[in-house]
N, C-alpha and C positions, 0 to 999 in steps of 0.2 A: 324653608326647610319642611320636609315632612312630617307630618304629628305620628307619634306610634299610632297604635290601633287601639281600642278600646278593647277589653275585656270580654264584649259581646262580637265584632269585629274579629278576635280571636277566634271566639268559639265559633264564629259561623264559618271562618274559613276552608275552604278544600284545601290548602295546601298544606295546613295544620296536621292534618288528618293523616295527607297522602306522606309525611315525613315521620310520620310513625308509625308505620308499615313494617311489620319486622320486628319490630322493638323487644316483642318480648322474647325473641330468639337470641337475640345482642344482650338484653338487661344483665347484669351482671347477679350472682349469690352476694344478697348483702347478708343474710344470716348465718352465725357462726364462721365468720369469716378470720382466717390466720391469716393477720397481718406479716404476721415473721417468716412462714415458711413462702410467701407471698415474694417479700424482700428477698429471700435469697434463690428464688425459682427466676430462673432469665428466660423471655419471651424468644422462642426458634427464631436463629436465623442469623447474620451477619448485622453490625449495627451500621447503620449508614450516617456518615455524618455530615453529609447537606442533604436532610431532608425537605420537601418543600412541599407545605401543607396547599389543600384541594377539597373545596367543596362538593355531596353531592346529595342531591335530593332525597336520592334511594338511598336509605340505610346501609343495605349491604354492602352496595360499593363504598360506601361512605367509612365503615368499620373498617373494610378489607385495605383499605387505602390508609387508613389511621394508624393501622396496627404496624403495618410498617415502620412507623418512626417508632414502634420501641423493640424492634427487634436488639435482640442484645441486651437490652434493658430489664431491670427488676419488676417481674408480673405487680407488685403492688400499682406502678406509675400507670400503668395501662387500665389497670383495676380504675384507679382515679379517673381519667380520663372518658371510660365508657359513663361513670354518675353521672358526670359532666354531661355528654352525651344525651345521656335519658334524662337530664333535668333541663339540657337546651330543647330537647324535642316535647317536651312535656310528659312524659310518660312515666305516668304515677312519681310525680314528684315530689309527696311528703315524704316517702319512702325512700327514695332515692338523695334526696337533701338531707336526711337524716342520717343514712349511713357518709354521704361524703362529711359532715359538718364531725361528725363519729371518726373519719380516719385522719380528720385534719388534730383532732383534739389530742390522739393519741399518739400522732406518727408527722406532726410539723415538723422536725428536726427531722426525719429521714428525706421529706419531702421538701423539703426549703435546699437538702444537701446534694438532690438528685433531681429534680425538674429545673427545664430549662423555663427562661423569661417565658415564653409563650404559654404555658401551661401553669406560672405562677400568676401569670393574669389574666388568666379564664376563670379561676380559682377567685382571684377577688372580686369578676366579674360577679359568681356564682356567689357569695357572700354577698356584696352588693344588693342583689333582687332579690337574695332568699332570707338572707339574716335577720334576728328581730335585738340581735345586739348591735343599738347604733354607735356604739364605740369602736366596735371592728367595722362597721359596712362603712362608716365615716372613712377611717383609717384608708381601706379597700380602696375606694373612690380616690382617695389623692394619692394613693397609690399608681392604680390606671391615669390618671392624667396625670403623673410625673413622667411615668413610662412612653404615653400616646405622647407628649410634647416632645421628649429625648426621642421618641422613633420620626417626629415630624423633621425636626431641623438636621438630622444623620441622613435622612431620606434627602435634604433640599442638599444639604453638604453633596450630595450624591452624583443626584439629579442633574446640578448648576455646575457641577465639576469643580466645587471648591472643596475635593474630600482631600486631594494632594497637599494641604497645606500643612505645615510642622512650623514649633515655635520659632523658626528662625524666620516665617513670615510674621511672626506678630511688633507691633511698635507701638509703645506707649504713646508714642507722639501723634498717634491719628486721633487724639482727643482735640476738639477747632483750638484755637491760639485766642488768648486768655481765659480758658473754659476749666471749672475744675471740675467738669462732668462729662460724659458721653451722652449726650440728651438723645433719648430713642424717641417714643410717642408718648402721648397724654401724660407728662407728668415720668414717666418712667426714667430714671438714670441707671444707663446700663453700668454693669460689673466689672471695676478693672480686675484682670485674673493676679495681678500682682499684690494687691492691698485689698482690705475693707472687710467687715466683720458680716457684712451680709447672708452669705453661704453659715459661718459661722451660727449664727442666731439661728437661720431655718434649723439646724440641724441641732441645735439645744429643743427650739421647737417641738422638732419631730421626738426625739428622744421623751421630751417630758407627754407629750400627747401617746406616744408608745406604751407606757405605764396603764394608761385607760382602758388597755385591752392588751392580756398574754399574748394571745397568739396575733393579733391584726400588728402591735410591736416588733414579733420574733419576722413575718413578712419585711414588714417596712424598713426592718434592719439590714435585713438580706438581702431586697431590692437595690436601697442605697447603696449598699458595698461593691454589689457588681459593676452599679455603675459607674463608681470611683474607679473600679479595679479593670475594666475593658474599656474598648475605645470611643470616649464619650468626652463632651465637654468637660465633667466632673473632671476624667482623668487627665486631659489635655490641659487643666486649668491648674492642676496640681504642682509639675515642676516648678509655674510661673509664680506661684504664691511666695513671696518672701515673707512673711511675719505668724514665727511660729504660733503664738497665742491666736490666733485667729483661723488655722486650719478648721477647715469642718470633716476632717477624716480622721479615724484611728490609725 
């Protein structure tokens, strides 16, 4: 695997440089900024709803191309998104970390209730590398890798062409014959979706590690729900669970 770069590595680089080009034309007013009249001002234009995000070196294409997925959308989410932005390109980052860490404190419930997955985990991304509260950047991190694993095996579901499948292909009985496990690797025994408290416990877990931090908790909650609530293993395991005491959902 590749090692990141070092810090010195960073700073020598040209292409560091040439991605923040522009920036201060993009940076957003962090000072004296109305959140509220922000939430109810909508970004021109029609809202599109497969938007499909696109990298690009140059800044300006880069906003120009961004700004489209919030057409329609409440200027605060776009607001978010450019911090983002100027704290992914590095461009005056104290500055920029401070106001986004500022609108998450004040306006997580507007934005947990309005940003899609992709932009709630840039967001923990952005906690992650900048936070000095390791109880949220903790939280953050199993955050993104609940996420990155549900986006890996939906992707393979995909891919492999086993996304057509519904519980009328599932059978208890593909567990081997005298086995009272599904032995996957190393030690692991997979989950039958009908029984077992497993699910259950992570999410006592997660709830009790949620309390260690307001706002990384009010994330983590929101996360889970979705993915109970749209089409993911969580929810596909859901009808098949028979034993009410052991749900891990509300």
């Amino acid at each position: 695997m590749q090692r990141n770069k070092t810090k010195l590595e960073k700073l020598l680089s040209f292409n560091r440089y040439r991605k923040r080009k522009g920036a201060s034309e993009h940076a957003p007013e962090t000072e004296f900024v109305d959140f509220e009249k922000m939430k109810s001002k909508l970004i021109d234009g029609e809202e599109i709803e497969k938007y499909e995000s696109e990298a690009f070196s140059d800044l300006d294409k880069h906003m120009d191309h961004l700004k489209l997925s919030f057409q329609g959308k409440p200027e605060l989410l776009f607001y978010h998104a450019k911090l983002i932005v100027m704290i992914r390109r590095e461009y005056k980052v104290k500055k920029h970390y401070k106001a986004f860490e500022e609108l998450w404190n004040k306006e997580h419930e507007f934005l947990l209730s309005n940003l899609n997955l992709r932009w709630i985990i840039s967001a923990c991304d952005t906690f992650i590398d900048y936070s000095d509260d390791d109880a949220l950047s903790g939280i953050c991190l199993a955050i993104v890798m609940l996420v990155n694993t549900v986006n890996m095996y939906e992707s393979e579901r995909h891919f492999w062409d086993t996304d057509k499948l519904t519980n009328v292909n599932y059978k208890e009985n593909k567990i081997p014959e005298n086995a009272l496990h599904l032995l996957l690797f190393d030690g692991l025994e997979g989950i039958l979706p009908e029984r077992g408290d497993t699910l259950r416990n992570m999410r006592w877990r997660m709830d009790s590690m949620g309390k260690k931090s307001k706002l990384g908790g009010s994330i983590l909650s929101e996360v889970f729900y979705r993915l109970n609530n749209n089409y993911s293993v969580y929810s596909r395991f859901k009808p098949l669970h028979q034993k009410q005491r052991t749900q891990w959902w509300d």
